[in-house]
C-alpha positions as CSV (number, residue, x, y, z in Angstrom):
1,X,-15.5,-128.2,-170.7
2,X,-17.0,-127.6,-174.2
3,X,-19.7,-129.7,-173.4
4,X,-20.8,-127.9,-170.2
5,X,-20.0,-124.4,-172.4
6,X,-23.2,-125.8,-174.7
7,X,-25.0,-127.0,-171.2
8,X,-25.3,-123.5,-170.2
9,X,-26.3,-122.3,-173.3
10,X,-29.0,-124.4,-173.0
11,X,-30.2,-124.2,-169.9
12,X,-30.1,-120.4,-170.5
13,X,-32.5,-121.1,-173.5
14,X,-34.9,-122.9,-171.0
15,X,-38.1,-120.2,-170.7
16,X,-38.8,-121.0,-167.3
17,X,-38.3,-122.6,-163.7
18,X,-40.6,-125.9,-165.0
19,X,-38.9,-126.4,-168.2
20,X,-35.3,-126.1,-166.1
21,X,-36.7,-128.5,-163.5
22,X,-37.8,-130.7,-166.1
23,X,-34.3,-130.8,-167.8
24,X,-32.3,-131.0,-165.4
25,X,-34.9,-134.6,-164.4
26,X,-34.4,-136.0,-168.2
27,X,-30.9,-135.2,-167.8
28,X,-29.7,-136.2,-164.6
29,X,-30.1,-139.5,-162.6
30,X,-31.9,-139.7,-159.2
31,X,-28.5,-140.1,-157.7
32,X,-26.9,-136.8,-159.3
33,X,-29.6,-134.7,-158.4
34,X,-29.8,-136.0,-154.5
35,X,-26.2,-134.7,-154.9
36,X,-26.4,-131.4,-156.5
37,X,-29.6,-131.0,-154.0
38,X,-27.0,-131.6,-151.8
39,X,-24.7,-129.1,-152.5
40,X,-27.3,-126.7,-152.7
41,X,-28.6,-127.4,-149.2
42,X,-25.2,-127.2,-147.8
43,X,-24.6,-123.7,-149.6
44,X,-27.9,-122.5,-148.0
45,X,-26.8,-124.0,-144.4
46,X,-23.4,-122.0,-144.5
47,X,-24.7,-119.1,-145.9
48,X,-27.4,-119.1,-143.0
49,X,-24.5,-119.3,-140.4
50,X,-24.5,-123.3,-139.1
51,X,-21.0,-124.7,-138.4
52,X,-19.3,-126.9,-141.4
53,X,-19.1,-129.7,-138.4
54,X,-23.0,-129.1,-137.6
55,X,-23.8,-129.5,-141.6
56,X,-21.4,-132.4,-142.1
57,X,-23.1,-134.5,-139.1
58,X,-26.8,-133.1,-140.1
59,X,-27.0,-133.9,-143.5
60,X,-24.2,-137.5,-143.1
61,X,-21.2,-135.7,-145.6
62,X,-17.8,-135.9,-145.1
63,X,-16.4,-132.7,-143.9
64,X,-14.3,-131.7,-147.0
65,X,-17.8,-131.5,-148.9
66,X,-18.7,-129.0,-147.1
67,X,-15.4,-126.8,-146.7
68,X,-15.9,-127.0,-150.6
69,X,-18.7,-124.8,-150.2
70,X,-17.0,-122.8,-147.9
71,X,-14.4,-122.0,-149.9
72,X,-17.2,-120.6,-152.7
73,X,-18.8,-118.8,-150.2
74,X,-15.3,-117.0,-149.0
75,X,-14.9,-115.9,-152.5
76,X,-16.0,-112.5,-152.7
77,X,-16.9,-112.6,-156.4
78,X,-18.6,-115.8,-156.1
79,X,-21.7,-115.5,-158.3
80,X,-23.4,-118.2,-155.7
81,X,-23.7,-116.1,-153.1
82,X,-26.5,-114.0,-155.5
83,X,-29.0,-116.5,-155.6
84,X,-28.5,-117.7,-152.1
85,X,-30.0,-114.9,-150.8
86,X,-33.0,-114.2,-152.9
């Protein structure tokens, strides 16, 4: 966890949305960001008020992907639900 500790650190460094989006390319592969694109999405779905069953079938995830999210979004100090409105 020490390395995503210093992760954060940097991306908080990062001075703005081009530089982030230009990190996070050189860091990830094509496959981890269709995946955390993913999650994003299916954050955005739930948080808009579609089914976990509608999500699952529309974007071809297994159902416990999406119940993950869920479960953030139940939190009521998830920090998530911050940006997910803005």
């Amino acid at each position: 966890m020490d390395n995503i500790k210093e992760l954060s650190i940097v991306i908080e460094k990062l001075k703005n949305h081009r530089e982030i989006y230009k990190f996070l390319n050189e860091i990830l592969t094509k496959s981890e960001l269709i995946v955390l694109s993913k999650r994003w999405r299916i954050l955005k779905m739930l948080n808009e008020g579609m089914t976990q069953r509608e999500i699952a079938k529309e974007l071809n995830v297994s159902l416990c992907k999406v119940t993950r999210g869920s479960k953030i979004l139940k939190d009521k100090n998830a920090l998530i639900k911050k940006y997910l409105k803005g």
